[in-house]
MIFI-605703 format. One record per residue (C-alpha): x, y, z; residue number from 1. Coordinates in steps of 0.5 Angstrom, whole numbers, plus 500, padded with zeros to 3 digits. Layout:
((X; Y; Z); NUM)
...
REM end
This chain:
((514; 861; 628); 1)
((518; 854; 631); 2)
((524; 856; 633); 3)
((527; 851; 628); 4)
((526; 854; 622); 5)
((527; 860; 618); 6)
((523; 864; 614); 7)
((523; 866; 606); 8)
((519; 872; 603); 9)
((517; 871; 596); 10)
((515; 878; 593); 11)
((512; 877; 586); 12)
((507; 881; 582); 13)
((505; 873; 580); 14)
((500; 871; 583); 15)
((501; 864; 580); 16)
((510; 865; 581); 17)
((507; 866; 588); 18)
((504; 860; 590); 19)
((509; 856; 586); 20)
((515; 858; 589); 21)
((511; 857; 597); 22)
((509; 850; 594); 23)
((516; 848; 592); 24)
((521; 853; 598); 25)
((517; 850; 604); 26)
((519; 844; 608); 27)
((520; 841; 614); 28)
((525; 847; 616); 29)
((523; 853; 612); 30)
((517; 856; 613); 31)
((515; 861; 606); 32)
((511; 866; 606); 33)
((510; 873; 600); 34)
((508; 878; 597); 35)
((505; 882; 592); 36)
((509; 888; 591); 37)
((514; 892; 595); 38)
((509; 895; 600); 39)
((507; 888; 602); 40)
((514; 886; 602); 41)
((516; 892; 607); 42)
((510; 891; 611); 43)
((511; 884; 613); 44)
((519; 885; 614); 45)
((516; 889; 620); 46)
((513; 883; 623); 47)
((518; 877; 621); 48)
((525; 875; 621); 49)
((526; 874; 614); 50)
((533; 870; 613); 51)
((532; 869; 605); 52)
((528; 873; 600); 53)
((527; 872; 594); 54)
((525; 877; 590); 55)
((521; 880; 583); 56)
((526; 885; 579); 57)
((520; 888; 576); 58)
((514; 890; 581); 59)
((509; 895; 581); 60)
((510; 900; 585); 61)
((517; 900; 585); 62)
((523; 903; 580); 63)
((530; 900; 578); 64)
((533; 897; 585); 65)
((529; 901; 590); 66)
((527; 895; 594); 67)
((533; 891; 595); 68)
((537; 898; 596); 69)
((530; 898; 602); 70)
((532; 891; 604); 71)
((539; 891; 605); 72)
((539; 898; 609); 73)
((532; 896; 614); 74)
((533; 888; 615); 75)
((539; 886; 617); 76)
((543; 879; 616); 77)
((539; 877; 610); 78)
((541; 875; 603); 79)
((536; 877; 597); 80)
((536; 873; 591); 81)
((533; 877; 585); 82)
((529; 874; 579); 83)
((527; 877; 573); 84)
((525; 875; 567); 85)
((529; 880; 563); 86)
((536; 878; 561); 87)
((539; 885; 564); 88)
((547; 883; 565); 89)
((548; 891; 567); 90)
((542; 891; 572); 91)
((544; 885; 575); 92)
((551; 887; 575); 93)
((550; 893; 580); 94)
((544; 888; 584); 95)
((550; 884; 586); 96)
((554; 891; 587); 97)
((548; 892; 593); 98)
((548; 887; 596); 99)
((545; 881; 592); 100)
((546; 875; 593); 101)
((545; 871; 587); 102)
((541; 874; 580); 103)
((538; 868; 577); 104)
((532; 869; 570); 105)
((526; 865; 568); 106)
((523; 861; 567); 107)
((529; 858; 572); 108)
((530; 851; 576); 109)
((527; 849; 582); 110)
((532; 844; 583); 111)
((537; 850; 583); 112)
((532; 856; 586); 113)
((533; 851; 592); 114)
((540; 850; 592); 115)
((541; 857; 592); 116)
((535; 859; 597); 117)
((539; 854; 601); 118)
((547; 856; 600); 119)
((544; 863; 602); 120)
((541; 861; 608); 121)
((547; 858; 611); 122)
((552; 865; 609); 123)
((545; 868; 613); 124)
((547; 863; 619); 125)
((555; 865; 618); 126)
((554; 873; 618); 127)
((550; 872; 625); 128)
((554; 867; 627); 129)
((560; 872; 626); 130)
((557; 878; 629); 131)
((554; 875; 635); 132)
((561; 873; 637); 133)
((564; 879; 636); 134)
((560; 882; 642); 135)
((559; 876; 646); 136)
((563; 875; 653); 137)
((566; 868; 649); 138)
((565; 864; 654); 139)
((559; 861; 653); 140)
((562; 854; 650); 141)
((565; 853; 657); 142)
((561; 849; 662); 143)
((558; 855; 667); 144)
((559; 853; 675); 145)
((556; 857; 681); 146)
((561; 854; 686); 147)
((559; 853; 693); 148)
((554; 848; 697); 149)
((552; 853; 701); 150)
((543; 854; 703); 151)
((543; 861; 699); 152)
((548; 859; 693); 153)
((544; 852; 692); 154)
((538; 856; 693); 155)
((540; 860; 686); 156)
((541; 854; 683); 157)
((535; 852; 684); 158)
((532; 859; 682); 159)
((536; 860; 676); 160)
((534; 853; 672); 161)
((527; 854; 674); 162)
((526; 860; 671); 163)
((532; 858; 665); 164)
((526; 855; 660); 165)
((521; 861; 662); 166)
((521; 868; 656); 167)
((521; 872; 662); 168)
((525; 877; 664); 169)
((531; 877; 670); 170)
((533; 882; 675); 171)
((540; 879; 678); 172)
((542; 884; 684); 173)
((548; 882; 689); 174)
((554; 888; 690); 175)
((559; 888; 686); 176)
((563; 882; 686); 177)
((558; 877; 688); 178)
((558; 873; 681); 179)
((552; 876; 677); 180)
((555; 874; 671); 181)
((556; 867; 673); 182)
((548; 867; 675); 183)
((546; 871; 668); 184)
((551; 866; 664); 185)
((548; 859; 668); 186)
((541; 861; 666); 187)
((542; 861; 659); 188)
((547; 855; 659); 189)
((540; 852; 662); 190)
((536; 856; 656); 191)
((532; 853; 650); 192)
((537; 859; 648); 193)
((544; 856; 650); 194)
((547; 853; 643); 195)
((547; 861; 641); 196)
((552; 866; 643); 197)
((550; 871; 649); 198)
((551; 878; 648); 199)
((553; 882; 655); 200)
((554; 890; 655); 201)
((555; 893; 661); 202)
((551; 899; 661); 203)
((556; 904; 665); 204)
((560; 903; 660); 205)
((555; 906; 655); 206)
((556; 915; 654); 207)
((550; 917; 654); 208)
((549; 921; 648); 209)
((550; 915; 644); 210)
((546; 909; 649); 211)
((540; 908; 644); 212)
((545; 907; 638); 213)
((549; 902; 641); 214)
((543; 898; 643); 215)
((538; 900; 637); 216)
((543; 902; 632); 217)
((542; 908; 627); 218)
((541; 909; 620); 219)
((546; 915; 616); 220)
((545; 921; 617); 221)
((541; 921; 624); 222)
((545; 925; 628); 223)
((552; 928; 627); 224)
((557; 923; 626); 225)
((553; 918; 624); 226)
((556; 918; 616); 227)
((553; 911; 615); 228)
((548; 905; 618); 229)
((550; 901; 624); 230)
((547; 895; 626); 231)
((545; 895; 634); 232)
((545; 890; 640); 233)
((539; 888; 639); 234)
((540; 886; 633); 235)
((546; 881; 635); 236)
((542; 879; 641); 237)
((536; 876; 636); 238)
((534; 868; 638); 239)
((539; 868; 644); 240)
((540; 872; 649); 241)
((542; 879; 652); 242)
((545; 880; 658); 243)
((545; 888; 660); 244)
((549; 888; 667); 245)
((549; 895; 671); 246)
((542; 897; 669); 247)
((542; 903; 673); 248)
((547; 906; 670); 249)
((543; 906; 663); 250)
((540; 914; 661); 251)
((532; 914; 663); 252)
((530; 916; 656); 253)
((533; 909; 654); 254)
((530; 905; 660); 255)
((523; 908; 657); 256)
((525; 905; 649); 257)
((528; 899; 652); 258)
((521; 897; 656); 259)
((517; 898; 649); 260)
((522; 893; 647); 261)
((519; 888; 653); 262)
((513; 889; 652); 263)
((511; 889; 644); 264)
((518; 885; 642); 265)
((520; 891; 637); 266)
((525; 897; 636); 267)
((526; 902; 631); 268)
((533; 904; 629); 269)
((535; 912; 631); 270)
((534; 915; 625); 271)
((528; 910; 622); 272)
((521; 909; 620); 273)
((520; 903; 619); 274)
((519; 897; 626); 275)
((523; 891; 627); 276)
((521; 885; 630); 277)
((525; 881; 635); 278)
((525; 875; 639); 279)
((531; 876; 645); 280)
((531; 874; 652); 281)
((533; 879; 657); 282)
((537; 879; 663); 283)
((539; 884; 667); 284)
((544; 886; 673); 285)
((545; 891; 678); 286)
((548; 892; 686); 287)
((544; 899; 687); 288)
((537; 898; 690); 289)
((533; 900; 684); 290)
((527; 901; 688); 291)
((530; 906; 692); 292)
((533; 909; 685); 293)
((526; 909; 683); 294)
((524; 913; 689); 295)
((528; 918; 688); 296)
((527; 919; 680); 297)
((533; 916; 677); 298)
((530; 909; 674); 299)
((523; 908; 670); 300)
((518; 905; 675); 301)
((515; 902; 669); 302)
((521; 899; 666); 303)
((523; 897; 674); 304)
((517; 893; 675); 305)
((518; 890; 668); 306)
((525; 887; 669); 307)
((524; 885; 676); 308)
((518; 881; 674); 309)
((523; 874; 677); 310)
((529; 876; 681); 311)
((535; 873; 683); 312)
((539; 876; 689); 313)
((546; 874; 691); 314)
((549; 874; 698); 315)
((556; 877; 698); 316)
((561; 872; 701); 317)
((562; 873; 708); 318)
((555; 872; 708); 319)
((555; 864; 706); 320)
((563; 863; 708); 321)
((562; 856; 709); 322)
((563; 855; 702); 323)
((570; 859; 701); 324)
((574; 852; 701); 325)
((572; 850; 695); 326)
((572; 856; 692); 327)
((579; 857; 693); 328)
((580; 849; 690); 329)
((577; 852; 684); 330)
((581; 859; 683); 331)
((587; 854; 685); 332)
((585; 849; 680); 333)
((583; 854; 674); 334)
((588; 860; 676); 335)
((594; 856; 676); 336)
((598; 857; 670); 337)
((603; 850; 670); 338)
((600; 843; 672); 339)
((603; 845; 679); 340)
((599; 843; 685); 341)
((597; 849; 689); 342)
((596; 848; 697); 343)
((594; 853; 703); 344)
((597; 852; 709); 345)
((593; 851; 715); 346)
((594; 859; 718); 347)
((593; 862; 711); 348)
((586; 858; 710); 349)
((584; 861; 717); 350)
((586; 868; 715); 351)
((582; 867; 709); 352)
((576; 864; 713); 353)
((576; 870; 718); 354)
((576; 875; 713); 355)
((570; 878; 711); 356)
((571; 880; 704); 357)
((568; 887; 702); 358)
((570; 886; 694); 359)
((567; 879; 695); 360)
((569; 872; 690); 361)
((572; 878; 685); 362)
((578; 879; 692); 363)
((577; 872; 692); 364)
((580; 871; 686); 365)
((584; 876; 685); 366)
((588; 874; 692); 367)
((589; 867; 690); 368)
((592; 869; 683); 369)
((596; 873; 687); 370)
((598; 868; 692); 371)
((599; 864; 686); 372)
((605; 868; 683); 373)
((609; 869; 691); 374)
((608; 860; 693); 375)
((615; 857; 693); 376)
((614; 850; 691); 377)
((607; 849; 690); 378)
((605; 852; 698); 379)
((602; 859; 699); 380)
((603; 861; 706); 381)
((600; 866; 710); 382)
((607; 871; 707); 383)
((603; 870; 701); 384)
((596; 874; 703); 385)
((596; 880; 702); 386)
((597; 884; 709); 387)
((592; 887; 711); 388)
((588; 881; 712); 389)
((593; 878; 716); 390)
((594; 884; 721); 391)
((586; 884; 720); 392)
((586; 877; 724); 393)
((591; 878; 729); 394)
((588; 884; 731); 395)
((582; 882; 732); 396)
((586; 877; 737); 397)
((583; 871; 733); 398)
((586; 864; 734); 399)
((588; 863; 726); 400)
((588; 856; 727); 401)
((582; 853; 721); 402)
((580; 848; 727); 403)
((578; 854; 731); 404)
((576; 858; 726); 405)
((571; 851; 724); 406)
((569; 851; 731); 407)
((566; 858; 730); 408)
((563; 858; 723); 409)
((560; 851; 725); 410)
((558; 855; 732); 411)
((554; 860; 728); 412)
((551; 856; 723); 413)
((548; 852; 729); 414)
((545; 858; 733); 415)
((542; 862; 725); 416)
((538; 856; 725); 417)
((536; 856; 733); 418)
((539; 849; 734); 419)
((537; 845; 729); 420)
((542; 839; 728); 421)
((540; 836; 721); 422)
((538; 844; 718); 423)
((546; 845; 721); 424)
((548; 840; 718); 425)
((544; 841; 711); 426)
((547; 848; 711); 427)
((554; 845; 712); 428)
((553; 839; 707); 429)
((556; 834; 712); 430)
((552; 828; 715); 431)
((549; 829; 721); 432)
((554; 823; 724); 433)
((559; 828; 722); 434)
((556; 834; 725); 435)
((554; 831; 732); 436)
((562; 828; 733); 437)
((565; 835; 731); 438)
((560; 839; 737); 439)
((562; 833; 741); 440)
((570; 835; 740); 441)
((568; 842; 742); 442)
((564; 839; 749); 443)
((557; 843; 746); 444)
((552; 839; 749); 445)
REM end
C-alpha cells in the first residue's frame, strides 16, 4: 500500500453498504477496503494495518460486541466507528465504554461518515504519535552530525546515506563508545522514514524472561503477572524505524522470533493467535564480534547472517585522531553551558593528541565536560585533564607541544599511505600546497 496513505476496513453484512461506503471513503489518501462478517474481518487485520474500521453492529457470525472487543484487544492504534440500524442507546453506551470511537444509525450522512472517518484517523495519527515518543531517544528533531573529516568517517557518510533509502537491514559494529548510535540516528534522518520518531532499546537492558514481551507485547493472562495486555516495541516501531543496540546481548530464543519478523514482516504477541503485519525498518548495533559469537553457539547464525546483510564498521578513535580538533570544537560548543568561548591551550591539545582513547569519542566527551566545569576564564589548561593522561604523555617522553605531536600524525599519515602526497593530504582534508610547506618546515624530503 502507498506509504502515503491509510487504510479503512468497512465490515457489513450488506453487499450493497459495502460497495457504497468503498466508493464514497476513498480518496487520494485513503485506501478502503472490507469485509463480509467478523472472520473476514480478523483475516484481513492480519495482513493490513488498519487505522479506521467501520463496522456493522449486527453480523452474522457475531453475538453483541464480540468483534469490537476482538479489535481493541488484537489491533493496536485503531479507532472502530459502529454503525447499526437499531436505535439501541444502551448498546452504544457500553460500545463507547469498549473502546468506540463513535456510534452512528442508518441510513446515516455521507457527508458526516466522512467527518467522522476523518477526526477518527487524525486521534489514530496522535495515539502513535504519542506512544512512538514515549520510547524513542527524543532526539530526532535535532540535526544529526557524525564529526570528522577523516577517510574512515567520510567513508561512513558515504555508507550510511547510500543504504538510508534501501529496507534492508544494518549491523553497526565498532567498540563501546565509538558512536553507533550517531550512525544508526544518521541513516535514519537520510530515510524515506525521518519525519517519524525512531524507537531505540538497548538490549542488555532487556531481563531475559520478559525480552519477548518488550518487544512483541503480550496479551492478559499469557504468563504470570501478565494481569492485562500490553503492546510491544514493535508495535511503536511501525512505518518508522527500530534501532536494537547491543544486539548480542539479546537471549537466542528471542533472535529466532526476531529473524521471522525480518523475513515475513509479522509478529504475534506472548500469549495470542492471531499474526500481525508490520512495515519497520531495523538497525542493529553491537562491539562484540558476532561471528565469533556465533562459533561459539551464543547467537543465531541465521538470524546473524540476516542482520549483517549491510554492515557499518566504525574505527575507534585512536585509529583516525586526525579528526579530534574538531571534535573538541564540537563538544566545546555543544557542552558549554553560558555563551563563554571555551579554548585549549597548546599543551592540553597535545595531551589530547597524544593519547589513545580506550573509551573512544564517550571519554572524549566526558573529558571536555569536565574540563569545562574546572577552565578559569574560558581557558582549559593541561591541570584541567584528567591526570593520567597527561603523566601518560610525560612518561612516554613526548614532546607535548601540538607543532611536534602534528609533525607525528602528519609523519604517519605519509607513511600509512606509502608516500603518497595527494592521498596524505586527502586524509588530512588540506590541500596539497599545504601539506608540501609543512613536510618543507620538518626538512622531509
Amino acid at each position: 500500500m502507498d506509504r502515503e496513505k491509510y487504510a479503512i476496513l468497512v465490515v457489513d453484512d450488506e453487499e450493497s453498504i459495502r460497495r457504497l461506503l468503498q466508493k464514497e471513503l476513498a480518496g487520494p489518501n485513503r485506501e478502503v477496503l472490507t469485509a463480509a462478517d467478523g472472520a473476514e474481518a480478523m483475516a484481513m487485520a492480519r495482513h493490513h494495518w488498519f487505522d479506521v474500521i467501520v463496522m456493522d453492529l449486527w453480523l452474522p457470525d457475531v453475538s453483541d460486541l464480540d468483534l469490537l472487543i476482538r479489535i481493541r484487544e488484537s489491533i493496536p492504534h485503531t479507532e472502530v466507528i459502529m454503525v447499526t440500524g437499531h436505535g439501541d442507546v444502551d448498546i452504544a453506551v457500553e460500545a463507547m465504554k469498549l473502546g468506540a470511537c463513535d456510534f452512528i444509525r442508518k441510513p446515516f450522512n455521507l457527508d458526516r461518515l466522512d467527518l467522522i472517518v476523518e477526526k477518527a484517523h487524525q486521534r489514530v495519527l496522535l495515539s502513535r504519535e504519542n506512544a512512538m515518543l514515549r520510547h524513542s531517544t527524543g532526539q530526532e528533531r535535532q540535526q544529526v552530525r557524525l564529526i570528522g573529516n577523516s577517510l574512515p568517517i567520510r567513508e561512513i557518510h558515504f555508507l550510511a546515506e547510500k543504504v538510508a533509502p534501501a529496507r534492508i537491514p544494518v549491523l553497526i559494529t565498532g567498540a563501546s563508545g565509538s558512536g553507533k548510535d550517531v550512525v544508526a540516528r544518521l541513516i535514519h534522518s537520510h530515510s524515506p522514514l525521518a519525519a517519524r520518531p525512531m524507537i531505540v532499546k538497548n538490549c542488555a537492558t532487556l531481563q531475559n524472561e520478559l525480552a519477548r514481551s518488550e518487544l512483541f507485547g503480550h496479551v492478559r493472562g499469557s504468563f504470570t503477572g501478565a494481569n492485562e495486555s500490553r503492546e510491544g516495541l514493535l508495535t511503536f516501531a511501525h512505518d518508522s524505524t527500530l534501532f536494537l543496540d547491543e544486539i548480542g546481548e539479546l537471549p537466542m530464543e528471542v533472535q529466532a522470533s526476531l529473524l521471522r519478523v525480518l523475513e515475513t514482516g509479522t509478529y504475534r504477541r506472548v500469549g495470542e493467535k492471531e499474526e500481525r503485519k508490520v512495515n519497520i525498518r531495523f538497525l542493529f548495533a553491537t562491539n562484540r564480534r558476532l561471528a565469533d559469537e556465533v562459533e561459539a553457539g551464543r547467537f543465531n547464525e541465521a538470524f546473524f547472517h540476516r542482520i549483517n546483510a549491510f554492515s557499518i564498521k566504525l574505527p575507534a578513535l585512536k585509529d583516525h585522531k586526525e579528526d579530534l580538533p574538531l571534535l573538541v570544537d564540537y563538544f566545546l560548543a555543544s557542552l558549554s553551558p553560558d555563551p563563554t568561548p571555551y579554548c585549549l591551550v597548546e599543551r592540553a591539545m597535545a595531551c589530547i593528541l597524544n593519547y589513545n582513547w580506550p573509551g573512544n569519542i564517550r571519554e572524549l566527551r566526558n573529558v571536555i565536560e569536565r574540563s569545562i566545569i574546572l577552565a578559569e576564564n574560558g581557558i582549559i589548561t593541561e591541570r584541567c585533564l584528567p591526570r593520567e593522561m597527561v603523566e601518560s604523555a610525560a612518561a612516554d617522553g613526548t614532546d607535548l607541544t601540538l607543532a611536534s605531536v602534528e609533525k607525528q600524525h602528519i609523519l604517519r599519515m605519509l607513511d600509512f599511505h606509502g608516500g603518497n602526497r595527494q592521498k596524505t593530504a586527502d586524509t588530512l582534508a588540506i590541500s596539497r600546497k599545504t601539506l608540501y610547506r609543512k613536510l618543507n618546515e620538518y626538512a622531509v624530503e
